[in-house]
N, C-alpha and C positions, 0 to 999 in steps of 0.2 A: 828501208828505214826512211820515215819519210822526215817533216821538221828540220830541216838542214839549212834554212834559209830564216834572217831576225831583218826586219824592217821591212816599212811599206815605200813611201816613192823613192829611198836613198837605202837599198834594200842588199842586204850580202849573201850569199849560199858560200858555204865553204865543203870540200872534200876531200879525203885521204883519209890514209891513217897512220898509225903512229910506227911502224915497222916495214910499209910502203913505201914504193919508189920514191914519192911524192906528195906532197900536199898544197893546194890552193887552193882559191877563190875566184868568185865571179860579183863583182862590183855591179851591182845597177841602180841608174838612174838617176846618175853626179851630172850634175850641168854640164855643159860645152864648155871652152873656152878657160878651164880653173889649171892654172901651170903647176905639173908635178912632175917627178922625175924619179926614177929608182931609187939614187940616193939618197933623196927625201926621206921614201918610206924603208929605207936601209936602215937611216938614223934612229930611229923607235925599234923595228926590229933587233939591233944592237942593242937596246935596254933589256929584251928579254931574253936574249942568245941566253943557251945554256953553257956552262962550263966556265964563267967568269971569277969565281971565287971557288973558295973552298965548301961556300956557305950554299952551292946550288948543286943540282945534279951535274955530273961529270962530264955526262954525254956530248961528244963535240959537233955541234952542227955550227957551220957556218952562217946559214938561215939568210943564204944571197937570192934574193928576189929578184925574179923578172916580170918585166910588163908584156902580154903578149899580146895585147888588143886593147884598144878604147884611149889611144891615146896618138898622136900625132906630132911627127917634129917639122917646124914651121923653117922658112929659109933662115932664118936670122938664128937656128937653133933651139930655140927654146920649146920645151914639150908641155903641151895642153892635153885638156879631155877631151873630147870630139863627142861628146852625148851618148856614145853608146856602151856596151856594156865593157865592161875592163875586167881583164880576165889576168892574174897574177900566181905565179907558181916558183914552188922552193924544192928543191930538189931533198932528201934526206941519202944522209952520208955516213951518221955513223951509227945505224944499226948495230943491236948484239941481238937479236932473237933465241938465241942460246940460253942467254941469262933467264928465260923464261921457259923451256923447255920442261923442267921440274914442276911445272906448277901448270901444266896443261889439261891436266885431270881433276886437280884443285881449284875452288875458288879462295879470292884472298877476300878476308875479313874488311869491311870498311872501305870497298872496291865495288864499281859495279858489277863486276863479273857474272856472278849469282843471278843478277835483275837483265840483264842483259839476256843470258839463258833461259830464263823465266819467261822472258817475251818474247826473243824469236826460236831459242832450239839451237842457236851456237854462238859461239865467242871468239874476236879474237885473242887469244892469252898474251900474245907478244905486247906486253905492256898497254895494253888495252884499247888497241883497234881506235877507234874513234869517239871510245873516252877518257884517249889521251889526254893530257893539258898541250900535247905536242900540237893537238889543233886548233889552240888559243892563237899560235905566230902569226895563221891567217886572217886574227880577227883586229892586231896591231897592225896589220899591212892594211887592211883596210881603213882600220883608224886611221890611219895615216893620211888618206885620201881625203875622211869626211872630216878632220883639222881644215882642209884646205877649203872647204865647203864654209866653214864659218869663220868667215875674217873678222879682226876683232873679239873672239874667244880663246881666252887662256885655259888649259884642263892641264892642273897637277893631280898627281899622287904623290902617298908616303905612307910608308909602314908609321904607322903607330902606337900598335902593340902587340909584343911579342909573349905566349904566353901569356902570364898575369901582369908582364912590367909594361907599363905604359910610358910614352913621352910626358917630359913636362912640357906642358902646352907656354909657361912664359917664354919657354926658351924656343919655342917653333919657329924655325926659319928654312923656307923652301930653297932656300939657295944654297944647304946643306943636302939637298936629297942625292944629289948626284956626286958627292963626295965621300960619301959611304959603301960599302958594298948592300945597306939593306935598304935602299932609298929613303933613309930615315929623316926626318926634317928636325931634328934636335942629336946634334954632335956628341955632347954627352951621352946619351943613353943609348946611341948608336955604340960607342965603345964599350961600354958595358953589353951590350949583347954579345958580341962576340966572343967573349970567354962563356957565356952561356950555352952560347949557340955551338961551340967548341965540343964543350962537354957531353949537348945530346949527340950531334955528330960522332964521335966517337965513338959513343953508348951503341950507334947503328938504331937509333928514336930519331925521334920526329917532335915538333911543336908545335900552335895553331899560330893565329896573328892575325890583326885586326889593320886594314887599308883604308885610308880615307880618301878620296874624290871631290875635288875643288874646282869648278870652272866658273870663271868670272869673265864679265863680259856678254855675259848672257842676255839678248833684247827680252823686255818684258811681252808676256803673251803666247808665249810657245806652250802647247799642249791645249786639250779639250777637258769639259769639265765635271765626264761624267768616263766612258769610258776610254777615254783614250788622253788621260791623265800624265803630264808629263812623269813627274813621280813616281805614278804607276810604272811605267816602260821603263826608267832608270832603275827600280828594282828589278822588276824582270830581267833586264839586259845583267844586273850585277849576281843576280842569283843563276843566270846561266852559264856562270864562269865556274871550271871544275873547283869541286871542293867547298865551296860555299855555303855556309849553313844559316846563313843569316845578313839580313842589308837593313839599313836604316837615312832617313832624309833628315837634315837638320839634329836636332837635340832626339830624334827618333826616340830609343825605349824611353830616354830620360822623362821626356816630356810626360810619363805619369805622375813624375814625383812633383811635377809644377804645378802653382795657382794658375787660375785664369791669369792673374795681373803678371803674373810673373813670364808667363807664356806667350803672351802676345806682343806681337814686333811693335812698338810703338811709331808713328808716323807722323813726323814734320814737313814742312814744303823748304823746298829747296831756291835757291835766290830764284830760277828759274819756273819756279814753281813746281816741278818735278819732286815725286817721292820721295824723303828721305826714314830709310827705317834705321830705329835704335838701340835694334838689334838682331839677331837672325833665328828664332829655334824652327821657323819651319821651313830652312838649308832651303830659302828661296825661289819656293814654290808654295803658290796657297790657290787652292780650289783645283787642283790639278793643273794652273796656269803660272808659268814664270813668272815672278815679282819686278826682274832687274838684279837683285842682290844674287850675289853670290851663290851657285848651285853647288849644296854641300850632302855627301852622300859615302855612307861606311859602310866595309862589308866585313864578314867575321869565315877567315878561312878555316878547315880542319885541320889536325893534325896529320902530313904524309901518311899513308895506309900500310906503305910499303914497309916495312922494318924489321931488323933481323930479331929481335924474340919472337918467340914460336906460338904460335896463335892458333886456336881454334879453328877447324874448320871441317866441311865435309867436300866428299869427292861428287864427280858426276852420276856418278851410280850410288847415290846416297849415304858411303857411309863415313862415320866420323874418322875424322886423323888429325894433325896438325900439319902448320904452314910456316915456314921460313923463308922470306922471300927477301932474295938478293938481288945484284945487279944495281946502278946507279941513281939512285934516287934523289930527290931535295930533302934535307932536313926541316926544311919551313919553305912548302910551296908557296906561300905568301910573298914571300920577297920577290918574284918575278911574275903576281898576279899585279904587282902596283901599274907595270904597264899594260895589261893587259884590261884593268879596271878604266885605264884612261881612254883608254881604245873605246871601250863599248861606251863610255861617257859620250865618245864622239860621236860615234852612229847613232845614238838617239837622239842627239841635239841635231847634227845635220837632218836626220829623218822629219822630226817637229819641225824645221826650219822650212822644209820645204813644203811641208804638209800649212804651217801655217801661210808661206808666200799664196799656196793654191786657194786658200779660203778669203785672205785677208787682204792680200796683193803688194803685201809689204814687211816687213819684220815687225815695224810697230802697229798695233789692230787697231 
């Protein structure tokens, strides 16, 4: 299987699978010298642990990361990158491969399963091999790294729609995200999900949910203007996260419904002369090259696949039956792709950063 690796000089490969001993990654190509430490990347990883509510799959992993290489502790203590490659692994602790056992001869509906077989001739069934989302952890652990890679860049997330109910954007405040269980950045409508969110849980359903992607601070100039479009790669990077059906940059689908007048950022100078735009729908990238403004960027999850009404399906030998698939699932994978979305935000900003340093010799071009 090849493709296992996203970016070029700030570049990640990750491997395992989801019912194996183990899953990591191998970091290449972080500068010398950027201080990081397990903990660091412990603290991100903690946002996507699974088994924190009721409102996520069950499954208990502790998701305690080790650093085994590309990093070095100086006398005075503190741990730097040393340039070479960083190599980081999670142990997995609380398999049930059991729970899949029933469904070894079946594919599940809305799963890769099927396509998987399709292409190479076998599958793992134990909860889906390495189209896990269980190997999203190692792509936050990397985030984690390439945060440190850009100092001066903020990258939030938040759930902002659940199903059909959406955040009131008056009331958006990201210093609500982490006091939720659904990293929701509107307090009100976070509470109201949860008797929702109640219900389909119960039900043994599932719901979709739409994430949004903020990072400010961003130098202007990062990305190329033709195929290696910042834009470009932040969709990529968001459509490669499991489940995703759909990414958008700034006021993305909306901007059909817009005039010209109405769509374009307007631009004043700043005391300093510098930029000032007056407003953002193209989320801070125009010609495939960073603005300065705020890089804003949504994706649109599916609904869980897994779920206990009985569904359509056929076996490996062709023929029709149906599928009831149990075992621990997410009701709304979406709530723990919010850090996961942040993460790939990261590596593609650190990637452009250094891709731009190599061309430009600096952040600003």
């Amino acid at each position: 299987m090849s493709h296992n690796s996203f970016g070029h000089l700030f570049r990640m490969t990750t491997w395992g699978e989801s019912h194996g001993p183990a899953i990591g990654c191998v970091v290449d190509g972080c500068p010398p010298g950027i201080a990081i430490t397990a903990d660091e990347i412990q603290d991100f990883l903690n946002k996507r642990r699974p088994g924190q509510s009721r409102f996520t799959t069950q499954r208990k992993e502790p998701d305690t990361v080790e650093i085994l290489s590309g990093v070095f502790t100086n006398e005075d203590g503190t741990q730097v990158t040393t340039g070479t490659p960083i190599s980081l692994l999670i142990h997995n602790v609380d398999q049930r491969s059991k729970d899949y056992g029933d469904i070894s001869e079946k594919f599940r509906p809305g799963h890769a399963d099927i396509t998987y077989w399709q292409k190479y001739g076998i599958r793992d069934y134990r909860g889906g091999g390495r189209s896990s989302a269980r190997e999203t952890a190692m792509r936050v652990a990397a985030g984690a790294i390439a945060r440190r890679v850009l100092d001066g860049v903020t990258i939030r997330g938040g759930l902002v729609q659940m199903g059909a109910h959406k955040i009131d954007r008056a009331r958006l405040d990201w210093d609500e995200v982490n006091n939720n269980p659904f990293f929701c950045p509107d307090a009100t409508t976070a509470k109201a999900w949860e008797g929702e969110l109640d219900k389909i849980r119960k039900a043994g359903s599932s719901i979709g949910a739409v994430i949004e992607i903020v990072a400010e601070g961003v130098p202007a100039g990062l990305g190329a203007p033709v195929y290696g479009k910042l834009d470009q790669d932040i969709a990529s990077a968001m459509m490669s996260i499991n489940a995703v059906k759909g990414v958008e940059i700034g006021a993305g689908m909306g901007a059909a419904e817009l005039t010209g007048e109405d769509n374009a950022d307007q631009i004043r100078a700043g005391n300093n002369g510098e930029p000032i735009f007056q407003s953002n729908h193209a989320g801070g990238v125009l010609g495939g090259i960073s603005s300065g403004q705020p890089i804003v960027a949504r994706f649109a999850v599916k609904p869980t696949s897994s779920i206990l009404t009985p569904r359509d399906t056929i076996t490996k030998a062709g023929k029709n039956t149906d599928i009831q698939t149990k075992g621990r699932h997410d009701p709304c994978v979406g709530i723990r792709a919010v850090p996961v979305g942040e993460a790939m935000m990261a590596l593609v900003l650190a990637d452009h950063l250094l891709r731009h340093r190599g061309q430009c010799g600096s952040e600003q071009g």
